[in-house]
C-alpha positions in Angstrom: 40.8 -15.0 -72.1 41.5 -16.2 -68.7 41.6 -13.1 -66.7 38.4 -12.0 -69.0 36.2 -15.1 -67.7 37.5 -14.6 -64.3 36.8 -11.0 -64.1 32.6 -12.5 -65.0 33.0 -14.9 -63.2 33.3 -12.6 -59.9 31.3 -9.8 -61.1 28.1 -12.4 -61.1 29.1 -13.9 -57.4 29.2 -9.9 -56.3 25.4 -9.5 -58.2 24.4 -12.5 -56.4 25.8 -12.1 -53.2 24.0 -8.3 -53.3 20.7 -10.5 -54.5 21.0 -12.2 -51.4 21.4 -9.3 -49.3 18.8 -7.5 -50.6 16.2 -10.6 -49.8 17.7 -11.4 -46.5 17.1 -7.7 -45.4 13.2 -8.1 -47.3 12.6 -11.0 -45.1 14.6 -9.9 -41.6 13.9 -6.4 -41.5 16.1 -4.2 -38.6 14.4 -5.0 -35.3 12.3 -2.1 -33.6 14.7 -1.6 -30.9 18.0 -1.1 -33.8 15.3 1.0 -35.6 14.5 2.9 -32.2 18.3 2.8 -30.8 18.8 6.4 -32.8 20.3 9.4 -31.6 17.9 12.8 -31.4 17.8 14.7 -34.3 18.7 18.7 -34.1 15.8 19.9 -35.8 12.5 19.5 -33.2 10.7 19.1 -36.3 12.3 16.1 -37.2 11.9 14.8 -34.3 8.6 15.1 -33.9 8.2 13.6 -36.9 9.5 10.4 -36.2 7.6 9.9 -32.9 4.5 10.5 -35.0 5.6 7.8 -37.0 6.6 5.7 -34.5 2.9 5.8 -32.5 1.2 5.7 -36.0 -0.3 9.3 -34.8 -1.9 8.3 -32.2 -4.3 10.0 -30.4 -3.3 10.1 -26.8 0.5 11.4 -27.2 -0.4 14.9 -27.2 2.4 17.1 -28.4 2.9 20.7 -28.4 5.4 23.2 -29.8 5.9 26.6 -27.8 8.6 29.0 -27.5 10.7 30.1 -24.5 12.5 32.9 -23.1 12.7 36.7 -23.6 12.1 37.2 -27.3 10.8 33.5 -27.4 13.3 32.5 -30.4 13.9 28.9 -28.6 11.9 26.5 -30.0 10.4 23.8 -27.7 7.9 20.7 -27.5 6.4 19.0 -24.7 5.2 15.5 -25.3 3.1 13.3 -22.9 0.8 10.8 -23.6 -2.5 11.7 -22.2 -3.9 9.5 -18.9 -0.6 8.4 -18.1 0.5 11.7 -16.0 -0.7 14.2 -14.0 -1.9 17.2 -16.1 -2.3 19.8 -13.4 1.1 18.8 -12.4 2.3 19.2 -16.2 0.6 22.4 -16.1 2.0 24.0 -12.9 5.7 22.8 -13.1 6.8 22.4 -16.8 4.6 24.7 -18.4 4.3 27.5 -16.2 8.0 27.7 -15.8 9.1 27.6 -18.9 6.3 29.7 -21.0 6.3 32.4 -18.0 9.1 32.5 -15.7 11.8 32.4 -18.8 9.5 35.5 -20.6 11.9 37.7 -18.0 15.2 36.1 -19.1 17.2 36.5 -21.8 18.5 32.6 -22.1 19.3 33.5 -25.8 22.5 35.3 -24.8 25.2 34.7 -22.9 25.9 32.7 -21.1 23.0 30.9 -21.1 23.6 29.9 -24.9 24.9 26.6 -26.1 24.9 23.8 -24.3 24.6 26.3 -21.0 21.3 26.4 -21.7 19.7 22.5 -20.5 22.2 22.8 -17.2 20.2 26.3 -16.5 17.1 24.9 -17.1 17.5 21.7 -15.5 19.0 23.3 -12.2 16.9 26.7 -12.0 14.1 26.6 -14.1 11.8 23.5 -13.8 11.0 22.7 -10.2 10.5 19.2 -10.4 12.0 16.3 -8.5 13.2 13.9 -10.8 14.8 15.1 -14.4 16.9 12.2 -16.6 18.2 13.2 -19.4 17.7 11.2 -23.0 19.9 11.4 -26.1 18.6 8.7 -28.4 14.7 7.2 -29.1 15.3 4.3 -27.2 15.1 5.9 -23.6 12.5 8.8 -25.4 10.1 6.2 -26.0 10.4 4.4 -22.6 10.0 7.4 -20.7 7.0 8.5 -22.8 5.0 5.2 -21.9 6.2 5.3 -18.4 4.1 8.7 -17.7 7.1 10.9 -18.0 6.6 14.4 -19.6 9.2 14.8 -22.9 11.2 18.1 -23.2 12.5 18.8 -26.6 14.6 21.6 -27.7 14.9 23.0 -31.3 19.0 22.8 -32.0 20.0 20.5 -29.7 20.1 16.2 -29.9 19.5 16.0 -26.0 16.5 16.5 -24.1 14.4 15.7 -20.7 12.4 13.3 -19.1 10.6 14.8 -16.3 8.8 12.6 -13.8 5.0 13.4 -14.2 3.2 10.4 -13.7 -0.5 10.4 -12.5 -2.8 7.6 -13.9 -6.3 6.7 -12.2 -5.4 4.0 -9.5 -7.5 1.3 -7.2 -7.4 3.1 -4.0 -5.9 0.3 -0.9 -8.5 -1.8 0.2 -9.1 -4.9 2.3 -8.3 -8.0 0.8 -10.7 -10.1 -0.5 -8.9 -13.7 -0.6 -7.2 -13.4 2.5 -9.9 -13.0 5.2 -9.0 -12.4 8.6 -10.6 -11.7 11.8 -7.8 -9.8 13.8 -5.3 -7.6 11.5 -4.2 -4.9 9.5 -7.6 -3.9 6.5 -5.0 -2.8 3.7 -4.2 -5.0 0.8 -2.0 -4.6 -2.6 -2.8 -2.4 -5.4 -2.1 -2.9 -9.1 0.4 -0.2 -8.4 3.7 -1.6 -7.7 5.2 1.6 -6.4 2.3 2.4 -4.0 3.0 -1.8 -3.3 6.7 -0.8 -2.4 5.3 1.7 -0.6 3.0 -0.2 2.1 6.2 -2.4 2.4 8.5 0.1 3.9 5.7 1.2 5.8 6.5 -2.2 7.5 9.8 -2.2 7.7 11.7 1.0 8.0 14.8 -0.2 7.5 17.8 0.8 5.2 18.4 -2.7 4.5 15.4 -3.5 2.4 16.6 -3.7 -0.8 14.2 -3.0 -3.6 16.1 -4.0 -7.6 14.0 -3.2 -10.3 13.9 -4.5 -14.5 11.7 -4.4 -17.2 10.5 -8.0 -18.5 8.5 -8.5 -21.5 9.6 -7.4 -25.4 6.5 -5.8 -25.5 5.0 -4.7 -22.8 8.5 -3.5 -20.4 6.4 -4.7 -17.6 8.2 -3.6 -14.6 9.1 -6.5 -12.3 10.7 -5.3 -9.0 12.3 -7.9 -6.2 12.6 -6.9 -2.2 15.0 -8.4 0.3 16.5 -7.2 3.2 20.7 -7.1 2.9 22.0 -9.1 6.1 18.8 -11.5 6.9 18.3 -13.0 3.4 20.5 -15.5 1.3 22.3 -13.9 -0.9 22.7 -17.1 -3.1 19.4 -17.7 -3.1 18.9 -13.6 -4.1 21.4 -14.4 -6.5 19.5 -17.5 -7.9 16.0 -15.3 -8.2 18.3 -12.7 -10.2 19.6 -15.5 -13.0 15.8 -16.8 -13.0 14.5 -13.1 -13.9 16.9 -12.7 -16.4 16.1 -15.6 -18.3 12.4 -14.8 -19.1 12.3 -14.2 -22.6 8.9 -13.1 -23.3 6.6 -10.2 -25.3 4.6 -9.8 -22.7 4.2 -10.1 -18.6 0.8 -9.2 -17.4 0.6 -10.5 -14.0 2.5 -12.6 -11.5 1.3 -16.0 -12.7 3.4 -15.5 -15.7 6.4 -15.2 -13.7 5.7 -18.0 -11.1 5.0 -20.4 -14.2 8.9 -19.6 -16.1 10.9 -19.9 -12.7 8.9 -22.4 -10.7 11.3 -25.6 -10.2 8.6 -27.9 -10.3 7.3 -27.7 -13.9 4.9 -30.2 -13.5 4.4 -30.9 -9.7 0.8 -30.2 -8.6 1.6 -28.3 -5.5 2.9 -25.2 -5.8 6.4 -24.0 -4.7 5.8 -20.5 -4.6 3.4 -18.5 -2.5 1.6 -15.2 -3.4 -0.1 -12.9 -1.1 -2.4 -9.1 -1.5 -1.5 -8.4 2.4 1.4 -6.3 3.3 1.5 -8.1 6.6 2.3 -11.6 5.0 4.6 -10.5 2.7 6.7 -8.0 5.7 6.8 -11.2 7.7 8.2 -13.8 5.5 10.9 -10.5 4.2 11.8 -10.7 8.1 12.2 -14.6 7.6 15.0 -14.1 5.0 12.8 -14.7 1.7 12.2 -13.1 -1.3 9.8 -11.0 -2.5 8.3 -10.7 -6.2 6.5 -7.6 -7.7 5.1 -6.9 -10.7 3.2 -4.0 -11.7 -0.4 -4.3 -12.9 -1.6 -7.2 -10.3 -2.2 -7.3 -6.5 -0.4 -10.1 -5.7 3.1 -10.5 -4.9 5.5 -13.6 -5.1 7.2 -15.4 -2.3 10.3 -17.8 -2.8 11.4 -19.9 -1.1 8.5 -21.6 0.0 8.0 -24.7 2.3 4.7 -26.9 2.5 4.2 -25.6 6.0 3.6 -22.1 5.0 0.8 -23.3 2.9 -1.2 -24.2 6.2 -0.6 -21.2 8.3 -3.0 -17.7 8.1 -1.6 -14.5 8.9 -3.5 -14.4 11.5 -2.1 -17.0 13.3 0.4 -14.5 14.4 -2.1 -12.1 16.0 -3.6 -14.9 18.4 -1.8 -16.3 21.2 0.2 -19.7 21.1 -2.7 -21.9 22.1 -5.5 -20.8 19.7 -2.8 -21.0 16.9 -1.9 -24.2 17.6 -5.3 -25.2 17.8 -6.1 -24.1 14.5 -3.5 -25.1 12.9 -4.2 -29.1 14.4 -7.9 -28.5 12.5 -6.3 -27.0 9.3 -4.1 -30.6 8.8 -7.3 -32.2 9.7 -9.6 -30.5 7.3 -6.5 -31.0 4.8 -6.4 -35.0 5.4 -10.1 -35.2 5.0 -10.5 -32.8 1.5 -7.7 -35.1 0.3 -9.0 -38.3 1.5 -13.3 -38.7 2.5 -14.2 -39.8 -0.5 -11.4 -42.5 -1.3 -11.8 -43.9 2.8 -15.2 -44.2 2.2 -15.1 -45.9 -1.5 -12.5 -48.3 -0.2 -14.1 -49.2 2.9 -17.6 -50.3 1.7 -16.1 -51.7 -1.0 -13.5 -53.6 0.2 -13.5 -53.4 4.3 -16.9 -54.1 5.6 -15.9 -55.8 8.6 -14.6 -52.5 10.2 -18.0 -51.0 10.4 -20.2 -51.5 13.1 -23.0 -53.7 12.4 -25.7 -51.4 13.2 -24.4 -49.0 10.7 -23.4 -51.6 7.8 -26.8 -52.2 7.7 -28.1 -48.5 7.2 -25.4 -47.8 4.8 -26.4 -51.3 3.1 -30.3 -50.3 3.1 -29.1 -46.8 1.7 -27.1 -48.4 -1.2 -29.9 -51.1 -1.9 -31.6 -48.9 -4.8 -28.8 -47.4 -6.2 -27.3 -48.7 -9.5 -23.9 -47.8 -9.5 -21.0 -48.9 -7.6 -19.4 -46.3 -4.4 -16.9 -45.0 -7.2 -19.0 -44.1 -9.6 -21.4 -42.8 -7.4 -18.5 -40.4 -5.5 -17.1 -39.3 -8.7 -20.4 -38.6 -10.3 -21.0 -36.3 -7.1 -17.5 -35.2 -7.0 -17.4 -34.0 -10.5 -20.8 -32.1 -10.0 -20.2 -30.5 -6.9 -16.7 -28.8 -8.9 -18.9 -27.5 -11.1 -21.4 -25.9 -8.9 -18.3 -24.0 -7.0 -16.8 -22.8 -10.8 -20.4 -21.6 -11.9 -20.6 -19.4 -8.3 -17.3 -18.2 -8.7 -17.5 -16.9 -12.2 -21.4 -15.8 -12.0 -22.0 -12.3 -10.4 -21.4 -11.9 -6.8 -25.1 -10.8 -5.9 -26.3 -14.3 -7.4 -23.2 -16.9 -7.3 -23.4 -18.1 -3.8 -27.2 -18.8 -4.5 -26.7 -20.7 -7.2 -24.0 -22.5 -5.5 -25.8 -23.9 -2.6 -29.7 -24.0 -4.2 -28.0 -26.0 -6.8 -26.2 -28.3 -4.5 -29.0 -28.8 -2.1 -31.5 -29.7 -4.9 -29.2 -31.4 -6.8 -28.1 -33.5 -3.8 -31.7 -34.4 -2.2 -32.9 -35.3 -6.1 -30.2 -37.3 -6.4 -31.2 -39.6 -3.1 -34.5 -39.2 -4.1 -34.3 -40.6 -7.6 -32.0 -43.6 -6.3 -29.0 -42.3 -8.6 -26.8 -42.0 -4.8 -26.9 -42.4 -1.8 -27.7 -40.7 1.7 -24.4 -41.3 2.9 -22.7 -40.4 -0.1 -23.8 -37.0 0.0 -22.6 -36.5 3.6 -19.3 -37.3 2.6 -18.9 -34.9 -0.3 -20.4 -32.4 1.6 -18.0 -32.5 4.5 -14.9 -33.0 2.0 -15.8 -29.6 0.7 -16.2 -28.4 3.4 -12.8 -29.2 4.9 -11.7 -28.2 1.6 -12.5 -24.4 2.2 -10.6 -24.8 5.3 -7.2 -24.7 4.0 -6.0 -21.0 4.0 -4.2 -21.1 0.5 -6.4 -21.6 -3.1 -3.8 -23.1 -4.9 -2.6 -25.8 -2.5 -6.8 -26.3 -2.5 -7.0 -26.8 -5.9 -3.9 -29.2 -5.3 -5.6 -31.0 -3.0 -8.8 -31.0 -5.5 -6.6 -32.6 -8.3 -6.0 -35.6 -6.0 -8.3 -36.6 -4.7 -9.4 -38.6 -8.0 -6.1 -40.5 -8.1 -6.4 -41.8 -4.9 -10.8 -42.7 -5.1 -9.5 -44.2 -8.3 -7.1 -46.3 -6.3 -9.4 -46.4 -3.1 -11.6 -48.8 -5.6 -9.2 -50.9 -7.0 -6.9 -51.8 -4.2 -8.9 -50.7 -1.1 -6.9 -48.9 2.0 -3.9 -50.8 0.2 -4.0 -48.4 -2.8 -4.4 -45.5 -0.2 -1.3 -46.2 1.7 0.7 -46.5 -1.8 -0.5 -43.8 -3.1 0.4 -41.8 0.4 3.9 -43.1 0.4 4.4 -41.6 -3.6 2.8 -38.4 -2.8 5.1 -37.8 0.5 8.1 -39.3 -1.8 7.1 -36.8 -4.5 6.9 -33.9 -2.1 10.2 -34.9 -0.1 11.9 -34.2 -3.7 10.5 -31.0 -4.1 13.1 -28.1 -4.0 11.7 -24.3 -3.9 15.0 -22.1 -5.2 17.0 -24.6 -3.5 15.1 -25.3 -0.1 13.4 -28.4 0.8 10.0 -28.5 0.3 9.2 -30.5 2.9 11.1 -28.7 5.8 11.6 -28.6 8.2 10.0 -31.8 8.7 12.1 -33.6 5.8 15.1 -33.0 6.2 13.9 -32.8 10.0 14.9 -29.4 12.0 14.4 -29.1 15.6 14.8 -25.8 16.3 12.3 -24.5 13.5 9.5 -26.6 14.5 8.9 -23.6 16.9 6.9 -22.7 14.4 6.0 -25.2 11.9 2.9 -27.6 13.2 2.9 -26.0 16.5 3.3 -22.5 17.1 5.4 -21.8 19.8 5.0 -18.6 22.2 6.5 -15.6 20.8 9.7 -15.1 23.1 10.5 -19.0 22.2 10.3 -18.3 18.8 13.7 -16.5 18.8 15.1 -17.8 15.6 14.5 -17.7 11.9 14.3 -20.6 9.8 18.0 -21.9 9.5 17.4 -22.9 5.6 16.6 -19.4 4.7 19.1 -17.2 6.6 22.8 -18.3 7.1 24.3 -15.1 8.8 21.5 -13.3 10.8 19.5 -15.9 12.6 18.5 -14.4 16.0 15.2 -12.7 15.8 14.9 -11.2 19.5 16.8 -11.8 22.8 13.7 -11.7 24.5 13.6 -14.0 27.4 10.9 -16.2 28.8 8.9 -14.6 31.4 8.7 -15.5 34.7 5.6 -16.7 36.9 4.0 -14.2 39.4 5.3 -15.2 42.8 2.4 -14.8 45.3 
């Protein structure tokens, strides 16, 4: 009786435990990549089957089923999905040799049979560059959506992936957010292998090292970094490798995506990486010893490590002589200083600090402000807020009509305003000059930066005067002092202070004294050039 209830007794735990097994499959079905991760079947037919089922028939992956060699008993299929590769190319080197070339070979006898048969035709029959082979629907299915040409054979569970890609591209054009004068007219494409391209075009050399992976569950975006072995850091290479790997994402459509899961700084406004559309800038800070970021599908390319300085400095700085450079550069920190600070200096001094102004001048300003009802902050962050959104409407209108509407709109806003007594004269000079000086500063986000705060400090501008602007100073230096960008300070080399790289950091030196890289970045090559100082004409 004992042995009876215990026989039940497991019998029903087996039922249940096969209940449970059956609803935990129901609710977790196999992943697509264990339900993808098969081998190739024998039968093309089958096979051929299942990648119907896989794409839900779609209507770009063209397949076709022909027949090769003398008596064209092989069975084959070529599979391609349509705008992804180059039909001509399909046409001439796949097709063509296999429907015509094999019709006077008899690859159905020895010794061409058996597995014979893929070597010959991978080694003397298709006159392409690159051939991988693919066993399983995992690499089938990659290949397929990377604009590779599938070759299937009838009998066998191993196949071809030829290289056939061919899609409708941006041709390379001139940059549009990186204006300059003097310099190279080619920018970035949303092509990162034509990307790669216009970067060894800059640096032929061996050592510029390109590692490539696909990030993103369901896109497989390809995301590609370049350094050159010997000048960068390979800890900090080593670092941007860990970072990459640890995206865990469906999806990567451009590089914003990837600056925003390996930034350090999660919630710093200033940014501590740089992107760039120009060759030229990205070749340059390669030489430096940093790291460069690609990702297919979007013109602009990552830079890390990055350093507050960088943020300042044009391209083109390096196309001018010494003097000009350093000349702009001076303005550049001025115009920054100014789009960070107009509005709270002039909030905090007619609200608190009177006495510094002339006495002629008080008195206009004083006139000016007699009619208006609002206090200086109010009446600069009434004027603030409007003028941001007369730049967003002109950047998101059409081109032909956004700059209008930009300036009609400020200027009638603006005289209106005086007009009606809301502002005053004054007030409008000063907002127009800080946005002016804004536009001055090379890089848009370390503008938009600079746009964020500038309301923290008005706000304390009018509640502590040029107190609350030195306090607010001393954080914000603090704040960027702490920064780290893959492990370099933010802040150098000014904090922690290096000599030798301020050849090229607020001044910029002449370019035989610039004859080392920055000493953060690269630890074994330093010397750029041996080139020494030339000597003055003796008359």
């Amino acid at each position: 009786m004992n042995l009876f209830k215990s026989k039940n007794k497991k019998s029903f735990k087996e039922k249940w435990d096969n209940l449970q097994k059956r609803q935990t499959q129901k609710n977790f079905p196999p992943k697509k990549s264990e339900e993808n991760n098969q081998p190739l079947e024998f039968c093309l037919k089958d096979n051929i089957q299942k990648i119907n089922e896989l794409f839900g028939n779609s209507d770009d992956i063209i397949i076709r089923e022909i027949r090769i060699g003398k008596e064209g008993k092989i069975k084959a299929g070529i599979i391609f999905t349509d705008g992804l590769i180059d039909s001509g190319s399909a046409q001439n080197f796949i097709m063509e040799s296999l429907m015509i070339d094999l019709r006077m070979t008899n690859i159905e006898t020895e010794p061409y049979n058996g597995t014979k048969l893929l070597s010959y035709l991978k080694e003397m029959v298709l006159t392409v560059g690159d051939i991988q082979d693919i066993n399983d629907y995992t690499n089938l299915l990659d290949s397929l959506l990377s604009g590779k040409v599938i070759l299937l054979f009838d009998g066998y569970t191993q196949g071809f992936a030829v290289e056939m890609k061919g899609w409708k591209q941006r041709s390379v054009e001139e940059p549009t957010t990186e204006t300059t004068i003097r310099g190279p007219r080619e920018g970035f494409t949303e092509n990162i292998r034509v990307n790669t391209a216009l970067l060894r075009r800059k640096i032929n050399d061996h050592n510029l090292w390109i590692e490539s992976r696909k990030i993103g569950k369901v896109s497989k975006t390809n995301v590609s970094i370049m350094y050159i072995k010997g000048i960068a850091d390979d800890k900090i290479v080593e670092e941007v490798r860990k970072r990459l790997d640890r995206i865990k994402i469906d999806s990567i459509l451009e590089t914003g995506y990837i600056e925003e899961l390996i930034e350090d700084a999660k919630w710093s406004p200033f940014p501590t990486m740089y992107h760039s559309e120009r060759p030229d800038a990205i070749a340059a800070n390669l030489l430096e010893g940093r790291i460069a970021i690609l990702v297919d599908g979007t013109p602009f390319v990552l830079i890390v490590p990055v350093m507050f300085a960088q943020f300042l400095q044009s391209p083109e700085d390096y196309y001018n002589r010494a003097d000009i450079t350093t000349l702009l550069r001076f303005l550049r920190y001025i115009g920054f200083f100014i789009a960070l600070l107009g509005p709270s200096f002039y909030i905090a001094i007619t609200t608190f600090h009177q006495e510094m102004l002339p006495t002629q001048l008080l008195i206009t300003l004083a006139a000016q402000r007699e009619g208006v009802p609002f206090p200086a902050f109010i009446e600069a962050l009434a004027m603030e807020v409007s003028f941001e959104i007369l730049r967003e409407a002109g950047l998101r209108m059409p081109k032909a009509i956004g700059q209008a509407v930009s300036i009609v709109g400020t200027l009638v806003i603006g005289s209106a305003a005086v007009e009606a007594g809301f502002v005053s004269a004054a007030m409008v000079i000063v907002v127009a000059i800080t946005a002016i000086s804004s536009f001055i500063v090379s890089n848009y986000e370390l503008s938009i930066s600079i746009r964020m705060l500038r309301f923290p400090f008005m706000a304390l501008a009018a509640s502590f005067g040029l107190f609350g602007i030195i306090v607010g100073l001393i954080g914000m230096v603090l704040h960027m002092c702490s920064l780290r960008s893959f492990g370099v300070p933010f802040m150098a080399p000014f904090g922690p202070y290096i000599h030798d790289d301020q050849q090229d950091a607020l001044f910029r030196f002449p370019r035989w004294a610039m004859s080392k890289r920055p000493r953060l970045l690269s630890q074994t090559n330093i010397t750029r050039e041996d080139t020494p100082a030339p000597k003055p004409d003796s008359k």
